[in-house]
BAROVO-499373 format. One record per residue (C-alpha): residue number from 1; residue in one letter; x, y negated, z. Coordinates in steps of 0.02 Angstrom, whole numbers, plus 32768, in hexadecimal, padded with zeros to 4 digits. Example, Ala and Ser with C-alpha at 12.3 -4.5 7.8 and 13.67 -1.06 7.14 Angstrom:
i/aa/x/y/z
1/A/8267/80E1/8186
2/S/82AC/8035/8165
//
This chain:
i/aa/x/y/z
1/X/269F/C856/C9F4
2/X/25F6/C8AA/C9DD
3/X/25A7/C811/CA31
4/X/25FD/C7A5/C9D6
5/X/25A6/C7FC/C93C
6/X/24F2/C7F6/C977
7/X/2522/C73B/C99B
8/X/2557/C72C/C8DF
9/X/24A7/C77D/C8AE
10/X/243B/C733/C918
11/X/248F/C693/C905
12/X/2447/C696/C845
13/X/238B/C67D/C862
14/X/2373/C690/C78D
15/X/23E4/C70D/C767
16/X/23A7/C76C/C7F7
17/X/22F7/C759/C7B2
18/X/2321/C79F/C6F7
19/X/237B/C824/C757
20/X/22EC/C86A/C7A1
21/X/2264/C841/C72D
22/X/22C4/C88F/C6A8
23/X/22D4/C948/C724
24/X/2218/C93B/C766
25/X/21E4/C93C/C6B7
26/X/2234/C9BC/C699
27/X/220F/CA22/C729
28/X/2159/C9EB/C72A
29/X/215C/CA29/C671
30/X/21AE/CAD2/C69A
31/X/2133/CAE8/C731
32/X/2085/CAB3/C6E9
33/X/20A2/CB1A/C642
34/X/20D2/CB9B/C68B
35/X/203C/CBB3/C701
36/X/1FC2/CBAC/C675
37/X/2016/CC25/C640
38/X/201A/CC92/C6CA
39/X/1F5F/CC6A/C6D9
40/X/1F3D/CC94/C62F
41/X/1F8D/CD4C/C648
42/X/1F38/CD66/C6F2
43/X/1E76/CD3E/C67D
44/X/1EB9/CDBF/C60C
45/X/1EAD/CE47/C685
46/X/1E31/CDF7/C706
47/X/1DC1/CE8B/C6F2
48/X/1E3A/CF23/C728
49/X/1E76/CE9F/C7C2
50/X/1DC7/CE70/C7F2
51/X/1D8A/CF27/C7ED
52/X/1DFC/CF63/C870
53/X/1DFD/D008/C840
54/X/1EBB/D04A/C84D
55/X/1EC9/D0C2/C7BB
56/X/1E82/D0B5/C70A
57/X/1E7F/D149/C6A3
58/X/1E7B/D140/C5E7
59/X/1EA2/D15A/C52B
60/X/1F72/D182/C516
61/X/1F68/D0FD/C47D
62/X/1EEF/D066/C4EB
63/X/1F68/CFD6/C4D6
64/X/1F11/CF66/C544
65/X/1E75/CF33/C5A2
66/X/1DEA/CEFC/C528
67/X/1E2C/CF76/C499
68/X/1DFB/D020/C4ED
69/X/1E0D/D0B6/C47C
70/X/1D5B/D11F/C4B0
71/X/1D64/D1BB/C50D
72/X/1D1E/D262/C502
73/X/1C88/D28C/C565
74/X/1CE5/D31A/C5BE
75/X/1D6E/D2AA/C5F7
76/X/1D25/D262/C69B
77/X/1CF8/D31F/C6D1
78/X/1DB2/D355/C6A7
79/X/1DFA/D2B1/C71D
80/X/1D75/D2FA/C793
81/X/1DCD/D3A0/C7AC
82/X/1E79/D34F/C7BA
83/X/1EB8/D37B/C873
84/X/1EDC/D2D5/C8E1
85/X/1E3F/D285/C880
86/X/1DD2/D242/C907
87/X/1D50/D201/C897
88/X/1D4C/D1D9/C7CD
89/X/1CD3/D166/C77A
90/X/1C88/D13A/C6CA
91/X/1CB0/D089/C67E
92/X/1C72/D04D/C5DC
93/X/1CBD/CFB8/C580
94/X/1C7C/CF72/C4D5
95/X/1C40/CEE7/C47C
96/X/1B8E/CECC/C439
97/X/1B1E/CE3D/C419
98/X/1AA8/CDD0/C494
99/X/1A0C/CD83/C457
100/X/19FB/CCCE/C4B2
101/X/1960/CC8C/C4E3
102/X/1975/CC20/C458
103/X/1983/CCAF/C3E4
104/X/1A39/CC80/C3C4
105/X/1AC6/CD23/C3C1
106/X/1B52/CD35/C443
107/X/1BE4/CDA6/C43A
108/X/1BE9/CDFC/C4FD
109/X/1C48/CE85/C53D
110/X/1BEB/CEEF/C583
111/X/1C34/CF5C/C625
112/X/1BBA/CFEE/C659
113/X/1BE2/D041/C713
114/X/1BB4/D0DD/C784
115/X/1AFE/D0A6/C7B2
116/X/1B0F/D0FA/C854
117/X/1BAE/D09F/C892
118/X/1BC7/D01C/C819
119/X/1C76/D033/C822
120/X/1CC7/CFC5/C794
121/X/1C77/CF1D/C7B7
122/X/1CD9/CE8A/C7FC
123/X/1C87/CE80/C8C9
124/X/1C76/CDC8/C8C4
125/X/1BC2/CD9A/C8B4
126/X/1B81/CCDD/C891
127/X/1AD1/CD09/C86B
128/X/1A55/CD97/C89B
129/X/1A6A/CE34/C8D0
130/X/1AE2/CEAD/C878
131/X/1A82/CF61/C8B3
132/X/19ED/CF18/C843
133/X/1A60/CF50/C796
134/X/1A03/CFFC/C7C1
135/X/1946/CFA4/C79E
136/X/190D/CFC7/C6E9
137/X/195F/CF53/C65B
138/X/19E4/CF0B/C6E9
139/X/1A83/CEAD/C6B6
140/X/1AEC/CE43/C712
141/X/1B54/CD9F/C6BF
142/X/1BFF/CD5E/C6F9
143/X/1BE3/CC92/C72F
144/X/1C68/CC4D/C6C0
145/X/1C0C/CC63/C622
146/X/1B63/CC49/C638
147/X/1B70/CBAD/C5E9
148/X/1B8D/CC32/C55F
149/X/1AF6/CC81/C599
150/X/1A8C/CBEB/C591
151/X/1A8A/CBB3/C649
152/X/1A10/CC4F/C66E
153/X/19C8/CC6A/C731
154/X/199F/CD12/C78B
155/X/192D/CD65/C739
156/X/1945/CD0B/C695
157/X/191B/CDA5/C5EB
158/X/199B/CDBE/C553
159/X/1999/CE35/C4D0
160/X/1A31/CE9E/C4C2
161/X/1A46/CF21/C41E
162/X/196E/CEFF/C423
163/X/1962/CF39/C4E9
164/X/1918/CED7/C56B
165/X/19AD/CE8B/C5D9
166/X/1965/CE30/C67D
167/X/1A03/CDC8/C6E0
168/X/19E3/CE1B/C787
169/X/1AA3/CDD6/C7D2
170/X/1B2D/CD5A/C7B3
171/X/1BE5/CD94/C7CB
172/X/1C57/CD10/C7F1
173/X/1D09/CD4F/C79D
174/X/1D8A/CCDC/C725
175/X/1D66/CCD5/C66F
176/X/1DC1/CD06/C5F9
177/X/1DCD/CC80/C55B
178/X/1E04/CCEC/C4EF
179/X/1D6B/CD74/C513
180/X/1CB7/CD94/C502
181/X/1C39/CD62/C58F
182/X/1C29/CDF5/C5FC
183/X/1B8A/CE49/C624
184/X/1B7E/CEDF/C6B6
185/X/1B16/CF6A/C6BA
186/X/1AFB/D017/C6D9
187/X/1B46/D09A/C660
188/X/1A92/D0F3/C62E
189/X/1A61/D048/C602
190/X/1B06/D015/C5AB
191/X/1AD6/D0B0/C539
192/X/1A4B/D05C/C4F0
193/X/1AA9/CFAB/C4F5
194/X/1B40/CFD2/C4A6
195/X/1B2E/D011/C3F1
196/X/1B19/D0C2/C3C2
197/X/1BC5/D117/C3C2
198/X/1C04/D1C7/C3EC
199/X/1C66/D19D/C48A
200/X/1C38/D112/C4F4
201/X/1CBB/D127/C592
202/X/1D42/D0BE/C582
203/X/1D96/D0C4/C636
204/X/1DA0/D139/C6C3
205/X/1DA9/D0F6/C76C
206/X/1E12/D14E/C7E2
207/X/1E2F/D14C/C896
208/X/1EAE/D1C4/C8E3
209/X/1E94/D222/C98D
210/X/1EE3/D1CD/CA0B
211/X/1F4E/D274/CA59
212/X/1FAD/D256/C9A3
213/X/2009/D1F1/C94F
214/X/1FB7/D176/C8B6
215/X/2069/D191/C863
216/X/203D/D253/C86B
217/X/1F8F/D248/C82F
218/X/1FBF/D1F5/C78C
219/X/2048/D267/C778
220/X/1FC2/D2FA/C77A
221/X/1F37/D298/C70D
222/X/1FC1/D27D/C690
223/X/1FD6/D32E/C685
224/X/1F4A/D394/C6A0
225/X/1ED8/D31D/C63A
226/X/1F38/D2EB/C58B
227/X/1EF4/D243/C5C7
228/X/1F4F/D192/C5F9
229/X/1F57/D176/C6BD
230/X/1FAA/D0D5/C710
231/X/1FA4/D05F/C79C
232/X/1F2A/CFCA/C79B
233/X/1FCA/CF63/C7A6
234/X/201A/CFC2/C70C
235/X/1F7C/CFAB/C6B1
236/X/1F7E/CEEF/C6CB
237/X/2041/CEF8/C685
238/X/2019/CF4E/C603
239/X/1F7E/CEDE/C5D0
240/X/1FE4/CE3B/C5E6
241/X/2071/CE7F/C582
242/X/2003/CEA1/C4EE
243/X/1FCA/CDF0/C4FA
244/X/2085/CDD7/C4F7
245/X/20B8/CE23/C462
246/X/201D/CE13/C406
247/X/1FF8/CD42/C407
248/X/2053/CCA4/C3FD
249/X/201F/CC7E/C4A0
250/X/20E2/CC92/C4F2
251/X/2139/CC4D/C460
252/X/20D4/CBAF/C44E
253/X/20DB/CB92/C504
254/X/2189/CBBB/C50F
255/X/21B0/CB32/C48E
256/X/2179/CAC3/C4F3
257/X/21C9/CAE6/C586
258/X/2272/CAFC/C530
259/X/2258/CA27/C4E9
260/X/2229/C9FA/C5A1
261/X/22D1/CA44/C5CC
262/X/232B/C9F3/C53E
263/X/22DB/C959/C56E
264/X/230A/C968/C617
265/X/23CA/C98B/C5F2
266/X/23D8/C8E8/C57A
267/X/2384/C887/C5F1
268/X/23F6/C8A5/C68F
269/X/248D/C8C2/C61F
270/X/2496/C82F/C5D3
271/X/2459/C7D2/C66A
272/X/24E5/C839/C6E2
273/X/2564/C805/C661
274/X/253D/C74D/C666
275/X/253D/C752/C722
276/X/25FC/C77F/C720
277/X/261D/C70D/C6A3
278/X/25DF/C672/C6E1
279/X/2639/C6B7/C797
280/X/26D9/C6DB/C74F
281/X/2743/C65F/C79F
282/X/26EB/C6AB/C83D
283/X/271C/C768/C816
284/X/27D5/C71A/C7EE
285/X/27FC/C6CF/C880
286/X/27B8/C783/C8DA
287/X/2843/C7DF/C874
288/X/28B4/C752/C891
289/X/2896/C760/C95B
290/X/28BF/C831/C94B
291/X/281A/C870/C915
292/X/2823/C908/C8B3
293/X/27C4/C939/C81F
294/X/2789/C9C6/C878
295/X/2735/C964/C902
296/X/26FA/C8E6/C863
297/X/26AE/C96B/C818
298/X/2645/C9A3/C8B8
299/X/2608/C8F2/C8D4
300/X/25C3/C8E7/C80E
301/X/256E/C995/C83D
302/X/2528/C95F/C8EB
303/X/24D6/C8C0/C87C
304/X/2494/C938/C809
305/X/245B/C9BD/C87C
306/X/2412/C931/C8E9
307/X/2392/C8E4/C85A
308/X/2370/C986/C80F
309/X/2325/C9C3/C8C8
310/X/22D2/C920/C8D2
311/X/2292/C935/C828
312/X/225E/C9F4/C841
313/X/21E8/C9C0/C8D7
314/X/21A0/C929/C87D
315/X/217E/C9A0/C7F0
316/X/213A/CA31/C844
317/X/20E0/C9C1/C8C0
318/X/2085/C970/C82B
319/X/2058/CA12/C7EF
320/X/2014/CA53/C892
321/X/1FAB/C9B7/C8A8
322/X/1F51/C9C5/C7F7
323/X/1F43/CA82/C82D
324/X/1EE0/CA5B/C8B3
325/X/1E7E/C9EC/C863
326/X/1E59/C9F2/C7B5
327/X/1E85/CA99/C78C
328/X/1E33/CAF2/C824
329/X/1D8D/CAAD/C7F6
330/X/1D85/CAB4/C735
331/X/1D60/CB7B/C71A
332/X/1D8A/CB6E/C671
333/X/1E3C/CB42/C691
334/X/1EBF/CBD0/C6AC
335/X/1F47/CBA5/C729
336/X/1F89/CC12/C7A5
337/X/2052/CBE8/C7F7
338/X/20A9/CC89/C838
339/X/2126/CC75/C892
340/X/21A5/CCB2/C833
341/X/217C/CC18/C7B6
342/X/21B3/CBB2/C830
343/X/2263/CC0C/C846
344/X/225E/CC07/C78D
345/X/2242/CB4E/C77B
346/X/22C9/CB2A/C81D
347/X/235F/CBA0/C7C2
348/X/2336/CB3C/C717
349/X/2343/CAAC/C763
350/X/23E5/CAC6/C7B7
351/X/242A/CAF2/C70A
352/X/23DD/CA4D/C6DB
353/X/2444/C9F2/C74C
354/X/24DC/CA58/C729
355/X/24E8/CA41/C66F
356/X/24A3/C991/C684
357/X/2545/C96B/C6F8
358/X/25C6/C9CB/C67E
359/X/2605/C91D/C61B
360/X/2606/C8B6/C6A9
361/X/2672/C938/C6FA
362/X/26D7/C92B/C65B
363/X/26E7/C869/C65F
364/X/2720/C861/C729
365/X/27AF/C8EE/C705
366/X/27FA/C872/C68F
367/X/27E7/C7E2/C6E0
368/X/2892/C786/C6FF
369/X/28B4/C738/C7AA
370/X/2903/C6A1/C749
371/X/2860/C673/C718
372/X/2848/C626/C7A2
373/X/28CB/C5A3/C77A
374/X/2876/C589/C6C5
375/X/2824/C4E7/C6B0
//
């Protein structure tokens, strides 16, 4: 009987079509959207992944990433002193203003690091040397945004807060759209960068002994030091989840998603409906021969289950090929497909083909075996 069925799809070259145009949609849709915005969240916190530094200390009310709350001077001596600390270092975050060569002003973030480590900055390097942030007036750009920058080269001088700013390396690292340009330097020079403020420390950087657990660490920093410790992968949570609550970003993309499954219901609904219509004489003389509406129930789920695995590969595949192509080499564009999308996209889509199959199964339970008698 389940042959019999893929005969009865396959057999319909157009209805077979709408079937899985209608689910690929759909699926392609649920997959693409959904990647941007898993790309989006992973720009948001680019700069605690790219660091790789696995604790950050800071502020008990910091919310999120680029909205530190500044710290006391005393604070990176008092993570210091913490037992299980192997080593702690200064990280400065703020905005300020870039003069352009051609005298134009640009918002940039600046992040000021240990000078003697230069712990804090992402280790990819496009463009010069990184060790050189500790010549005088040294800053470092990340590679997405120097069209922000002005297209600049090594060596290339800005004016930041009136100091002398000389581009001495390029970091390659994502962007994030939604952020300033980001310039590296030292933390003596970030003093005279950044505006004049009482505290300038933003972040503590943290890396546990290795005889001791990071779980333990935190749990002592937290503590001994009134301050906010947590995992980089915590700190990424808790940055994306700000984003989260605090934008349309979810909502509008969620909308959107949500019509591509609507769309994708109607579509193979209505076209799974018309198949056992216009096969109804068919599905009759099945009853009439012994078949049971149990069995005719498992063949209108096969067909369904059939095109919507069909459709889910077309769909993903599509994705994965515009991936690889488009998206991988326009910087600008966030995309990024964990895996757990794709489990997310297969179990919609298998509710998809469920719901889509619910008044077809509806029209073969009352089918009468007479039918097939009718005229």
């Amino acid at each position: 009987m389940y042959l019999v069925a893929l005969k009865m799809l396959f057999g319909d070259k157009i209805k077979l079509f709408s079937l899985i145009a209608g689910l690929t949609f759909s699926v392609l849709l649920i997959t693409q959207l959904g990647s941007i915005f898993c790309g989006l969240m992973s720009r948001f916190s680019q700069q605690i992944i790219s660091t790789e530094v696995p604790v950050w200390v800071m502020d008990r009310n910091t919310e999120m990433l680029d909205a530190p709350i500044p710290l006391t001077n005393d604070a990176l001596m008092r993570v210091r002193n913490v037992d299980g600390v192997e080593w702690a270092m200064p990280l400065a975050n703020s905005m300020t203003k870039l003069k352009l060569k051609s005298g134009k002003r640009q918002t940039v973030n600046i992040v000021g690091v240990d000078a003697s480590s230069l712990i804090g900055i992402p280790p990819h390097v496009q463009e010069g040397d990184i060790k050189d942030l500790n010549l005088p007036d040294a800053i470092a750009i990340d590679k997405n945004n120097k069209k922000r920058f002005g297209n600049p080269k090594i060596g290339d001088i800005f004016e930041i807060n009136d100091q002398r700013a000389k581009i001495v390396a390029v970091i390659d690292m994502p962007s994030n759209a939604l952020s300033a340009p980001m310039v590296f330097t030292t933390y003596d020079k970030a003093m005279n960068y950044i505006p004049p403020q009482r505290n300038l420390l933003s972040y503590v950087l943290v890396k546990p002994a290795s005889n001791i657990p990071q779980e333990e660490v935190i749990r002592r920093i937290n503590e001994r030091t009134g301050l906010s410790a947590m995992s980089q992968g915590d700190f990424v949570w808790k940055t994306i989840m700000w984003y989260v609550k605090n934008t349309g970003i979810p909502i509008n993309m969620g909308m959107t998603v949500a019509l591509g499954v609507i769309f994708g219901v109607a579509i193979t609904a209505q076209t799974f409906y018309t198949f056992v219509v216009e096969n109804i004489k068919q599905l009759a003389t099945l009853k009439a021969l012994g078949v049971t509406n149990s069995i005719l129930t498992r063949m209108i789920l096969l067909q369904s289950l059939c095109v919507g695995l069909i459709g889910y590969g077309l769909g993903v595949g599509w994705v994965g090929m515009v991936a690889s192509t488009i998206f991988k080499k326009a910087d600008k564009l966030a995309f990024y497909t964990p895996y757990q999308l794709l489990i997310v996209a297969f179990i919609i889509m298998i509710g998809v083909c469920l719901v889509s199959s619910l008044l077809s199964i509806v029209k073969i339970r009352k089918i009468e075996p007479a039918t097939v008698f009718r005229g």
